[in-house]
C-alpha positions in Angstrom: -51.6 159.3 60.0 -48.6 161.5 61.2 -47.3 164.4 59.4 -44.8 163.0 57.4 -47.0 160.6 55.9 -49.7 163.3 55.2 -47.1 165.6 53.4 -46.5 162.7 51.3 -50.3 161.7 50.7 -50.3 165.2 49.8 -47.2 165.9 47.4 -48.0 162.2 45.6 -51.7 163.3 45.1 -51.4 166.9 43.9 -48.4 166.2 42.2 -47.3 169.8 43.7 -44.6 171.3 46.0 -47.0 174.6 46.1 -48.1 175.7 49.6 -50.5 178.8 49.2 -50.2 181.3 52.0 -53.6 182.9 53.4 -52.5 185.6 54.4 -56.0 188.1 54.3 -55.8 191.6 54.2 -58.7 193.3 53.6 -57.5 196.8 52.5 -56.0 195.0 49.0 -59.7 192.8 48.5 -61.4 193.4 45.1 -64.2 196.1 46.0 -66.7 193.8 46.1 -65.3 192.8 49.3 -64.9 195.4 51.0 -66.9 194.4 53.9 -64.0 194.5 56.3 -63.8 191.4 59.1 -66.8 189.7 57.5 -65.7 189.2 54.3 -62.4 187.8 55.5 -63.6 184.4 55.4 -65.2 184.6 52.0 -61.8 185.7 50.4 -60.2 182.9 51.8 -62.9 180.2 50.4 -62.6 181.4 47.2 -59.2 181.2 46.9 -59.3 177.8 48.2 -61.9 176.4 46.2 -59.7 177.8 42.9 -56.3 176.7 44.2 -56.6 173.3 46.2 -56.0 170.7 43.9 -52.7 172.2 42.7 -51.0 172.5 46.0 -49.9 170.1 48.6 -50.7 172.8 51.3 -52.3 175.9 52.5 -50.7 178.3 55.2 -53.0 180.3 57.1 -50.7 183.5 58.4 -52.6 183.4 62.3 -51.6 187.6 62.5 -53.6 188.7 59.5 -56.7 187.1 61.2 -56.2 188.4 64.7 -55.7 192.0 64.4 -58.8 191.9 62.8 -60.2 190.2 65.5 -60.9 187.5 62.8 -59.9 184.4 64.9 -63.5 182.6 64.3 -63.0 183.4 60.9 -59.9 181.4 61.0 -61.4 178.9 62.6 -64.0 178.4 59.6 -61.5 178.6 57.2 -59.4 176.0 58.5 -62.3 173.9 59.3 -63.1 174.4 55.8 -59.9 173.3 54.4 -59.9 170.3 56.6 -63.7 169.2 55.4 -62.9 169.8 51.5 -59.5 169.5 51.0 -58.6 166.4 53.4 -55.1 165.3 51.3 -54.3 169.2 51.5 -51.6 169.9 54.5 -53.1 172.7 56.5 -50.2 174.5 58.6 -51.1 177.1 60.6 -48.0 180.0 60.4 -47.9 181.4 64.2 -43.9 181.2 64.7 -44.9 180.8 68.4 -42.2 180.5 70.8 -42.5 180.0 74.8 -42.1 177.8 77.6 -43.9 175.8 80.0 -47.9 175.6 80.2 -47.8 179.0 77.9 -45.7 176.6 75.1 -48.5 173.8 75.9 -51.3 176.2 75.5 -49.9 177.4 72.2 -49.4 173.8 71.1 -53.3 173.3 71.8 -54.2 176.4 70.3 -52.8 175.1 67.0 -54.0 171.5 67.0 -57.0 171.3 68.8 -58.6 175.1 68.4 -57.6 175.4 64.1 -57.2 171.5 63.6 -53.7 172.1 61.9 -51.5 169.4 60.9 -48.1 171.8 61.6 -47.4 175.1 63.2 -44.0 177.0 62.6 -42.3 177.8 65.6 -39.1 179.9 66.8 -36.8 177.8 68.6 -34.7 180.7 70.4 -36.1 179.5 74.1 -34.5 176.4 73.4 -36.0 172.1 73.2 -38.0 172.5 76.2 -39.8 174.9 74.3 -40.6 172.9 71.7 -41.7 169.8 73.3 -45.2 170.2 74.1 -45.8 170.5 69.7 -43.3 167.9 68.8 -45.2 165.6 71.4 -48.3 165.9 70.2 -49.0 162.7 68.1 -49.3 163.3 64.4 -48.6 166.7 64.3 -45.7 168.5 62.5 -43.4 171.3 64.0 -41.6 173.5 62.0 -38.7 175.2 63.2 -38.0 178.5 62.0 -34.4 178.0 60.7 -32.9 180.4 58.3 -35.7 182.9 57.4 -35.9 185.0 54.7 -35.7 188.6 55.7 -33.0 190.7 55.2 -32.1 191.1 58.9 -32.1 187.3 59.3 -28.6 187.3 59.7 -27.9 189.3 62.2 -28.2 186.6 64.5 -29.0 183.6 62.1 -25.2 183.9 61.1 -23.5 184.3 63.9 -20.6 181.7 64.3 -21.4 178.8 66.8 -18.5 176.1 67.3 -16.9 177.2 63.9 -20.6 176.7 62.3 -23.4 179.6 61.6 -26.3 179.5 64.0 -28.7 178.2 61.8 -26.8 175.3 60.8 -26.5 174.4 64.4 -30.7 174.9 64.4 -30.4 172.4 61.3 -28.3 169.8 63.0 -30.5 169.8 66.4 -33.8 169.5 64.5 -32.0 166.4 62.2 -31.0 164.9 65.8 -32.4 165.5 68.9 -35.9 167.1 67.7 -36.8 164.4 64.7 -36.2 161.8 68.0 -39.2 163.5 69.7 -41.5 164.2 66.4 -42.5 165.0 62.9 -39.9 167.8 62.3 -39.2 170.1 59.4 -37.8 173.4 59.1 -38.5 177.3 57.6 -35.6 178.1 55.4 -36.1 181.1 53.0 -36.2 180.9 49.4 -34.0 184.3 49.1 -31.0 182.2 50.6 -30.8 178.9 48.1 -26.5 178.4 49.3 -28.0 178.2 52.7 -30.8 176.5 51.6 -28.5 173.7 50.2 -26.1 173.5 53.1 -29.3 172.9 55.5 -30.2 170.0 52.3 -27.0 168.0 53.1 -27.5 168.2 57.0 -31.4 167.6 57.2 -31.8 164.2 54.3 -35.3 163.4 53.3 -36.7 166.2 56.7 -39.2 168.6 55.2 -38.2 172.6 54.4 -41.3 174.9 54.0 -39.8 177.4 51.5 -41.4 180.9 51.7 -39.9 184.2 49.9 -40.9 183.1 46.2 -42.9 185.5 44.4 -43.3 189.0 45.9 -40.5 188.5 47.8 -38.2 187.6 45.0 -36.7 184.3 45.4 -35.9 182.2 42.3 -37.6 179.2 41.6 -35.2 177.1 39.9 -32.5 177.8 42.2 -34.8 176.8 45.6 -35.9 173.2 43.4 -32.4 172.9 42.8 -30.7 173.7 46.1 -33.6 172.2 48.3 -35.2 169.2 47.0 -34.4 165.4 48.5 -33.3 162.7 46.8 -36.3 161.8 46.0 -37.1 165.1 44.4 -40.1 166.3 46.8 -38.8 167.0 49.9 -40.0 171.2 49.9 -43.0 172.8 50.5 -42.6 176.1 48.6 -44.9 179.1 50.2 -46.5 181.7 47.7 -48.6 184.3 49.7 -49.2 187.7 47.8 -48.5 186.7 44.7 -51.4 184.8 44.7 -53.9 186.4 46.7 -53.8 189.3 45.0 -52.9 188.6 41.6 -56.2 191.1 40.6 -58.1 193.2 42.4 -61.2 192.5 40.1 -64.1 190.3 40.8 -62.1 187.7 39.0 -59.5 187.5 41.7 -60.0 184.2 42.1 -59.7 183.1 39.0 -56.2 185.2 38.5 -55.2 183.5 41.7 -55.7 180.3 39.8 -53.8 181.4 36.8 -50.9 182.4 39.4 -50.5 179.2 41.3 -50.9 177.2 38.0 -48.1 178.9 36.4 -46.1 179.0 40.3 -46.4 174.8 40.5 -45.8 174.2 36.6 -42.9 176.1 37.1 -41.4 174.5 40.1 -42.3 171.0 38.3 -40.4 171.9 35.4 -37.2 172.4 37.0 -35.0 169.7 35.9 
């Protein structure tokens, strides 16, 4: 089963656009898990095993893990996702970006060291870069497109052929990429015009949609500007919002509460 279909296994099941980002910092656990490194993968579990049957995916953030030196951690954690969640979408978010055997490496890295089903990547070096993901059979690659920092336009906006840079990223990942494999992009929920224009150019592609909750973007206007015609179409990232929703020994349970009221609300939207 490729990518596409899983994302659709996955929306149709859960009956959610929610993707929960694990992004594990152990400074901000509960003080019962305090343990540094070792509690890592605990943290993650538990939030799992309260979330995963009202999302369509989970997002692993591969930096929070590795300057902890937590990258077997990872590995546990995905494995666990893949083992007790199998119609959840695991994407592992590395934004990884090179050429040659080093672009084929990370492409191995992602689908054969975590299992994932997608990686994010940055397209900068250009298609070559990309191939050795998009080539990988049933496997998704998602291109970072137009991201959801406040500096993102500083190049993301620059004018290419009387069209901003990211709507040229749009276009190439509609055409060229989506010959070559299961293709979707990053666009950030902060920028819901630009999430729209990307819409019109992309059809039915997948948009994984992070910036909603801590980092402020607006629910109703991402459902509204982003979704397909079939009205799925998004995978809409919450990270902190979640994760740390309480800093008791009930975290988990608050984190439920959180995503519960995150996918109700994105369902709602008209």
């Amino acid at each position: 089963m490729g990518f596409y279909q899983r994302l659709e296994t996955a929306w149709t099941l859960s009956e959610s656009m929610l993707c929960v980002g694990l992004d594990p910092d152990p400074s901000r656990f509960p003080d019962s898990l305090r343990g540094g490194v070792r509690d890592i993968e605990s943290f993650c579990k538990q939030i799992i095993d309260t979330t995963g049957d009202l999302v369509c995916a989970f997002k692993p953030q591969i930096a929070y893990f590795a300057a902890c030196g937590a990258e077997s951690q990872l590995e546990k954690v995905c494995e666990y996702i893949l083992n007790n969640f199998p119609n959840v979408v695991l994407i592992l978010d590395a934004k990884r970006g090179d050429i040659g055997d080093t672009a084929a490496l990370y492409a191995r890295e992602a689908f054969e060291r975590y299992g994932a089903d997608a990686v994010t990547v940055n397209p900068y070096l250009g298609t070559d870069s990309l191939a050795p993901f998009l080539k990988t059979p049933g496997r998704g690659t998602i291109v970072l497109c137009r991201t959801s920092n406040a500096g993102a336009g500083e190049f993301q906006s620059l004018e290419v052929d009387g069209e901003p840079l990211y709507l040229r990223v749009a276009r190439t990942a509609a055409t060229t990429w989506r010959k070559q494999g299961d293709c979707a992009l990053v666009v950030g929920a902060t920028y819901p015009e630009e999430l729209a224009r990307v819409r019109a150019i992309v059809g039915d592609m997948p948009i994984l949609v992070p910036g909603i909750g801590a980092q402020g973007g607006d629910i109703r206007a991402v459902v509204s500007a982003g979704r397909d015609a079939n009205r799925r179409g998004l995978i809409i990232n919450s990270s902190r919002a979640v994760l740390y929703a309480d800093h008791s020994p009930s975290f988990a349970a608050a984190a439920r509460r959180v995503a519960l009221a995150t996918r109700d609300a994105i369902n709602a939207v008209e």
